[in-house]
VEXKE-743382 format. One record per residue (C-alpha): residue number from 1; residue in three letters; x, y, z. Coordinates in nm, 3 decimals, decimal comma. Layout:
residues N
SITE  resi  resn       xx       yy       zz
SITE   NUM   Ala        X        Y        Z
...
END
This chain:
residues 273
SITE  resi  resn       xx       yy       zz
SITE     1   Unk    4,809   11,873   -2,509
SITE     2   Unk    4,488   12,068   -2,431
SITE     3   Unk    4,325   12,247   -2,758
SITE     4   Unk    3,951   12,348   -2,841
SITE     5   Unk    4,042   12,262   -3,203
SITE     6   Unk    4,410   12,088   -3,291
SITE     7   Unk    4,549   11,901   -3,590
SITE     8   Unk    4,872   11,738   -3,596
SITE     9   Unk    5,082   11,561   -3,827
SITE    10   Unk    5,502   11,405   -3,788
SITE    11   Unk    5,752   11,415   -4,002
SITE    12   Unk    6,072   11,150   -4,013
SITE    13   Unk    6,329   11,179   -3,775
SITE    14   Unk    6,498   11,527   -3,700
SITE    15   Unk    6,897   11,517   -3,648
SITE    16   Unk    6,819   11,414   -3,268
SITE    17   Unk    6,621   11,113   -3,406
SITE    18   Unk    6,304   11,206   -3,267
SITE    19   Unk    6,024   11,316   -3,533
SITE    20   Unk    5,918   11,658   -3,636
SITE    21   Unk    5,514   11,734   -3,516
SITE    22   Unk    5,334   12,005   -3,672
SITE    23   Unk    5,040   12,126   -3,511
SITE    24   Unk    4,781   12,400   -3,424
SITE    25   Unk    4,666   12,498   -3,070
SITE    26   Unk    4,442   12,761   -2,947
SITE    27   Unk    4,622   13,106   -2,776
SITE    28   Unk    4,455   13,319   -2,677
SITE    29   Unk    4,205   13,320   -2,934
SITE    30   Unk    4,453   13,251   -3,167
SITE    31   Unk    4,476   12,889   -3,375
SITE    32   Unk    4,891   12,919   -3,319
SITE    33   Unk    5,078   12,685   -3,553
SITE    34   Unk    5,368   12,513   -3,366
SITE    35   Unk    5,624   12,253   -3,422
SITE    36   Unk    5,797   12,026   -3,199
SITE    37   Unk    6,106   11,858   -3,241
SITE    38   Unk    6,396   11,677   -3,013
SITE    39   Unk    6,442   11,585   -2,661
SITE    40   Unk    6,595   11,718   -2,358
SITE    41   Unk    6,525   12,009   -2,147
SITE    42   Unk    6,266   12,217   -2,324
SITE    43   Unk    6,345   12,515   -2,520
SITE    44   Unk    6,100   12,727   -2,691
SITE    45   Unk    6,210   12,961   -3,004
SITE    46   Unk    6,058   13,264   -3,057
SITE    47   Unk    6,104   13,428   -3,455
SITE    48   Unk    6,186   13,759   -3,541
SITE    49   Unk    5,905   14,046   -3,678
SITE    50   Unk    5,765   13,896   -3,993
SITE    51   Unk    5,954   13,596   -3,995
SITE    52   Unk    5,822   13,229   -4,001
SITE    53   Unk    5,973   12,975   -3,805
SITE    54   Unk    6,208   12,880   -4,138
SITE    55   Unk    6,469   13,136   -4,053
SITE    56   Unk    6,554   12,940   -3,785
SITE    57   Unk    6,659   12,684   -3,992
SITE    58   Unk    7,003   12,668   -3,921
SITE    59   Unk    7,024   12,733   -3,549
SITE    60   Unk    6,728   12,496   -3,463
SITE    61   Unk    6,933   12,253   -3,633
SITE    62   Unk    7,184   12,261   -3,356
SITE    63   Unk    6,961   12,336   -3,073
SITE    64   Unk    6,751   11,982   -3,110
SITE    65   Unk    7,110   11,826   -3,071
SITE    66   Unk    7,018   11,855   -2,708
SITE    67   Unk    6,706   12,011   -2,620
SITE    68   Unk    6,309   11,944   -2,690
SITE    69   Unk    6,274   12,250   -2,883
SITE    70   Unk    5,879   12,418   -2,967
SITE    71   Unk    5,862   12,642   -3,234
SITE    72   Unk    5,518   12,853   -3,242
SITE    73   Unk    5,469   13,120   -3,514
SITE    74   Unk    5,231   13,444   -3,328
SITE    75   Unk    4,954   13,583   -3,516
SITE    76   Unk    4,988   13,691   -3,858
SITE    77   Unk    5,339   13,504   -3,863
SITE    78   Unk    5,394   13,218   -4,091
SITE    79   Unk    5,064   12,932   -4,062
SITE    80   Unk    4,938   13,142   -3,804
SITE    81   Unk    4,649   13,344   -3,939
SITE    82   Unk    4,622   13,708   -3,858
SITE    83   Unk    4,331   13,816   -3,607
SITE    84   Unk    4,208   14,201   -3,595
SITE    85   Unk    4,330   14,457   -3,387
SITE    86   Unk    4,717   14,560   -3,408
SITE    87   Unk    5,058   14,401   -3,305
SITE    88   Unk    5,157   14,454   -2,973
SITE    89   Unk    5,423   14,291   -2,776
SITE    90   Unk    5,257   14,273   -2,478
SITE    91   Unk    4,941   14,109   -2,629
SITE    92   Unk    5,217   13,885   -2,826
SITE    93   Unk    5,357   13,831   -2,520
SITE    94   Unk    5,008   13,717   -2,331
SITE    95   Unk    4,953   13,458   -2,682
SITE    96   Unk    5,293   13,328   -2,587
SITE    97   Unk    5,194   13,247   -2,183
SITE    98   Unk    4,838   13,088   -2,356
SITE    99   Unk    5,061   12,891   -2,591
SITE   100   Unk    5,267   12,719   -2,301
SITE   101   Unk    4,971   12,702   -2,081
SITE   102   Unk    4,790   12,515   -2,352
SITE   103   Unk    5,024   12,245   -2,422
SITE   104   Unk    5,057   12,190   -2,094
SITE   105   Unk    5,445   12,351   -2,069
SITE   106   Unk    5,526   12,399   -1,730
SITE   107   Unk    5,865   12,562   -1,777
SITE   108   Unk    6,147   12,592   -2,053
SITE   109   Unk    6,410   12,828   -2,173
SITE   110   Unk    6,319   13,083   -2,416
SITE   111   Unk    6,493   13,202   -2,651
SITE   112   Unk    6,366   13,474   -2,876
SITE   113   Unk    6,523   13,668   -3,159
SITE   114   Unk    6,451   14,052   -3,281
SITE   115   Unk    6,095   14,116   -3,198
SITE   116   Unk    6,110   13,761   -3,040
SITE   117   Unk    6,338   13,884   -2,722
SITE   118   Unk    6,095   14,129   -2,674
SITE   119   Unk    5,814   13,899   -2,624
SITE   120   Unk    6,037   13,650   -2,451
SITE   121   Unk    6,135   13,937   -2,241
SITE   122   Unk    5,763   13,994   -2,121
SITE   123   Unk    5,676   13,643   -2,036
SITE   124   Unk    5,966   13,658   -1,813
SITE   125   Unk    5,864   13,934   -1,640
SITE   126   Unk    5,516   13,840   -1,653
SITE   127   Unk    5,520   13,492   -1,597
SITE   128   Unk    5,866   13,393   -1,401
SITE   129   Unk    5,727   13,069   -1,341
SITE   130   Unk    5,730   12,951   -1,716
SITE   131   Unk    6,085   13,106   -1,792
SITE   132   Unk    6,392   12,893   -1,695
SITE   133   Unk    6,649   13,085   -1,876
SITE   134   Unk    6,628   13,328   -2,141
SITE   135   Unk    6,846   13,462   -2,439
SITE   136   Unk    6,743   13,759   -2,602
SITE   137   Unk    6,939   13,823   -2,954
SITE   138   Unk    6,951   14,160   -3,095
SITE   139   Unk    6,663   14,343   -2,949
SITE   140   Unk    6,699   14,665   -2,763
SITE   141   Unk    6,464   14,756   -2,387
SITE   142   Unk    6,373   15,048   -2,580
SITE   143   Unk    6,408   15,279   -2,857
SITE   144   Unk    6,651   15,480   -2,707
SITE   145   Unk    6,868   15,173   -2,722
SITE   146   Unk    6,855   15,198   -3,150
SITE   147   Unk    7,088   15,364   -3,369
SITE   148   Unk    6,986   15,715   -3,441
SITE   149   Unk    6,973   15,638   -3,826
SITE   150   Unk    6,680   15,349   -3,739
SITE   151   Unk    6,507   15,633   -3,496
SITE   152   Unk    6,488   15,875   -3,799
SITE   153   Unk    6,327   15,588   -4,026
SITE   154   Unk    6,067   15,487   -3,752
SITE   155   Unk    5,972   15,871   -3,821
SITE   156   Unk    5,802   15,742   -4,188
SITE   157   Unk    5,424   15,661   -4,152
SITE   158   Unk    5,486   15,352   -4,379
SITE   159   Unk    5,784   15,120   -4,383
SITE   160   Unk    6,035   15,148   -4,677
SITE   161   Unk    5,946   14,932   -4,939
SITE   162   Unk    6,368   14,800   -4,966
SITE   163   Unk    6,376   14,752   -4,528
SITE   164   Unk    6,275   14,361   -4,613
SITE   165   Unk    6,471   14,109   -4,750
SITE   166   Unk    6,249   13,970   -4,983
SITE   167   Unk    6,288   13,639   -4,830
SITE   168   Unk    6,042   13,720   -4,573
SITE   169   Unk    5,779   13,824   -4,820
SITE   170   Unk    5,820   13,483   -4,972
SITE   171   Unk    5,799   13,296   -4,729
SITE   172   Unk    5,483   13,460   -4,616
SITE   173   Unk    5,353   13,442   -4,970
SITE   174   Unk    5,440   13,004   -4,958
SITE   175   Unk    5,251   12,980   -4,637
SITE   176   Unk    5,015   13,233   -4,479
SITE   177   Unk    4,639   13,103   -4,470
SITE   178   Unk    4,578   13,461   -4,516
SITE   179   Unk    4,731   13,490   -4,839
SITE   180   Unk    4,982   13,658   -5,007
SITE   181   Unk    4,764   13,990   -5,089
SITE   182   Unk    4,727   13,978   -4,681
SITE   183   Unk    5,114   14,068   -4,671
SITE   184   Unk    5,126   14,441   -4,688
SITE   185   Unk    4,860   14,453   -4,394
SITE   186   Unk    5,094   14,258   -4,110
SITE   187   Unk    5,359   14,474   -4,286
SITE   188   Unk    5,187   14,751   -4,172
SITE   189   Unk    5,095   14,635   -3,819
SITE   190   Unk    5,440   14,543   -3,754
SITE   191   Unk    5,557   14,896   -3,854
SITE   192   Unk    5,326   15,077   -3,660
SITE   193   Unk    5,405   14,854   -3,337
SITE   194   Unk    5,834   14,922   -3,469
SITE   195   Unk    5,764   15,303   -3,433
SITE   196   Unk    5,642   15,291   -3,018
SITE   197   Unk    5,802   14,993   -2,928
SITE   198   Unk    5,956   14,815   -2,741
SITE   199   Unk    5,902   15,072   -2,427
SITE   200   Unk    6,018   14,921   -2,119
SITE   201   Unk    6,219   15,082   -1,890
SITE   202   Unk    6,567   14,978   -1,830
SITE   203   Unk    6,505   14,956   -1,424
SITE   204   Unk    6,235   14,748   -1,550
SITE   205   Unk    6,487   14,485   -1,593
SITE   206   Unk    6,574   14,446   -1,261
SITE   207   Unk    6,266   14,218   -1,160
SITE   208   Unk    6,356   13,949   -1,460
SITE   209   Unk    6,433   13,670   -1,248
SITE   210   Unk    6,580   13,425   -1,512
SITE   211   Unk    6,956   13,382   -1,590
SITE   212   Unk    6,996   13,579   -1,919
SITE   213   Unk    7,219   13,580   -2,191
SITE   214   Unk    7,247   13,903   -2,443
SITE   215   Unk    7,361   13,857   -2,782
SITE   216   Unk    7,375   14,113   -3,011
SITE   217   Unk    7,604   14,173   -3,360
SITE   218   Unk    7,828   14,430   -3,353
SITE   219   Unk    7,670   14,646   -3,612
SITE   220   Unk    7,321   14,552   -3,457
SITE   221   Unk    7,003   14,780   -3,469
SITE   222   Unk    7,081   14,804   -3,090
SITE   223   Unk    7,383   15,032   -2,964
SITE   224   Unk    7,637   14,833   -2,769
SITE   225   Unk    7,638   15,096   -2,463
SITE   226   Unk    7,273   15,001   -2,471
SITE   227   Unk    7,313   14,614   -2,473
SITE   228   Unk    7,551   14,685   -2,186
SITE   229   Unk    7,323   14,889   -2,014
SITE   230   Unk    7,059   14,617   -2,005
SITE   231   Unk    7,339   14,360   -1,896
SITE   232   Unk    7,385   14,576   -1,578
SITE   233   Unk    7,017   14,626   -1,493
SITE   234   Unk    6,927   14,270   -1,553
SITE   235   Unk    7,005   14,047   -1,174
SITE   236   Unk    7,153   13,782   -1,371
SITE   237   Unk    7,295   13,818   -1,676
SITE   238   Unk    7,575   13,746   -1,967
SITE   239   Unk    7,638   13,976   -2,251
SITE   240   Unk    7,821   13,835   -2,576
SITE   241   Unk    7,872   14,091   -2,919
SITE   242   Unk    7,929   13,905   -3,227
SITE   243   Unk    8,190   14,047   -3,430
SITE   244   Unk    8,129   14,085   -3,800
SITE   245   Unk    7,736   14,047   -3,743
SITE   246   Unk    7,411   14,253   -3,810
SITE   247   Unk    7,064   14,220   -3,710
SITE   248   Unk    7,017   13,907   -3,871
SITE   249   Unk    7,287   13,723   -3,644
SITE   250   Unk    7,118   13,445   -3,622
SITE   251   Unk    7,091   13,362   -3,979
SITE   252   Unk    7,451   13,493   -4,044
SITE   253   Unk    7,681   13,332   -3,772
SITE   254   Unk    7,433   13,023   -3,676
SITE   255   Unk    7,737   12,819   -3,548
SITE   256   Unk    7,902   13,064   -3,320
SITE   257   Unk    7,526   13,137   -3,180
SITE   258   Unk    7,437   12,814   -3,107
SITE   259   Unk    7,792   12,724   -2,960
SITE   260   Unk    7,731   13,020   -2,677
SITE   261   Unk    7,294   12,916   -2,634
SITE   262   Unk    7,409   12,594   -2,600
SITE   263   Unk    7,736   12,668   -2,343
SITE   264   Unk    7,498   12,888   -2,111
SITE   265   Unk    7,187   12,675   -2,109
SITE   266   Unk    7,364   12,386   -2,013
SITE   267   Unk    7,620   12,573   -1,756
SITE   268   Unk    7,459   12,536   -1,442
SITE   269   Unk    7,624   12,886   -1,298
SITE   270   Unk    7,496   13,054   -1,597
SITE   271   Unk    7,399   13,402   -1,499
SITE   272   Unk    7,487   13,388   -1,171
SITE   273   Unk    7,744   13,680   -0,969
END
């Protein structure tokens, strides 16, 4: 693994047997902490908008069953220290193509969750190459895709302070380098980026070359005519919504999300007419 400046440490054995290595590369410009855990085809997990890598606890439990998964947290996210200028998912996006290109990650399967299917999203349109399949959970093309009473909030020039689970700002608080006083500043960022994007056309779809697989709750951020309007525009593409599920599907219904990851990444037809 190629870095100008990386540390790494491993844990015991994860559930796969194989043990749990924490380090930091450079992408981008960015000292990105990652983990590492499993073996098998490679998956990498991308976290939700002012997440760290800990709300994936559940679901990356059952995805190193069968996969070498890489966990990386993006700037001001988690161990990753925030840089200046503001969020974007398209320079996100470009940190995630450094990240792979870094370690020396050919290809793998992305998954990416909430502001993490967006990024996802642009590698694979960006960089085909690196993108074997991809699952995008609960993230619309657009905001047009968004339920009108989230477009009406987006109108507020600062995020409401109840929007959060606290959870988030604790976990932030446990492990930032940046601090915990450096909180309300990615807060910000991230709001600012939630109020333009994502932008991306829905024809834009149509040159994603990976097999994709849509997952979104039923009472999701995103509209279901929406979800189904990317599922049409995309080449190659399954659409699944979770009854009894919000935006945080992931952490609510972890088993019957990483039943259907697991079913299409390993079903060699996946995606396909």
């Amino acid at each position: 693994m190629a870095s100008d400046a990386r540390t790494s440490e491993t844990t015991g054995p994860g559930k796969a047997g194989a043990g749990i290595a924490k380090e930091y590369v450079d992408a981008n410009g960015v000292r990105t902490y990652y983990e590492v855990e499993g073996t098998g085809e490679p998956l990498v997990m991308l976290h939700g908008g002012l997440c760290a890598i800990e709300t994936f606890g559940a679901l990356r439990s059952s995805m190193v069953e069968r996969h070498r998964i890489y966990l990386p947290e993006r700037r001001g996210h988690g161990r990753t220290p925030d840089v200046e200028g503001p969020f974007t998912y398209e320079v996100m996006a470009r940190d995630t193509i450094a990240f792979m290109d870094a370690i020396n990650l050919d290809s793998a399967h992305i998954l990416g969750w909430s502001d993490g299917a967006s990024v996802g999203l642009l590698t694979a349109l960006h960089r085909p190459d690196l993108v074997r399949k991809l699952v995008l959970i609960g993230q619309p093309a657009n905001l047009d895709g968004i339920h009108s009473e989230f477009r009406e909030m987006l109108r507020l020039e600062k995020m409401p302070q109840d929007m959060l689970p606290p959870m988030l700002k604790e976990m932030y608080a446990a492990v930032s380098p940046d601090g915990p006083e450096h909180w309300d500043v990615v807060v910000d960022k991230a709001w600012q980026m939630f109020r333009t994007e994502p932008d991306l056309e829905i024809d834009e779809l149509t040159n994603v070359s990976a097999p994709t697989l849509l997952l979104l709750g039923d009472n999701d951020i995103v509209t279901i005519p929406h979800a189904e309007e990317m599922h049409r525009a995309l080449p190659q593409s399954e659409i699944v919504v979770v009854a009894g599920a919000t935006h945080g599907l992931p952490l609510e219904k972890p088993d019957v999300v990483s039943r259907l990851v697991l079913d299409f990444l390993a079903d060699d037809s996946a995606g396909g007419p």
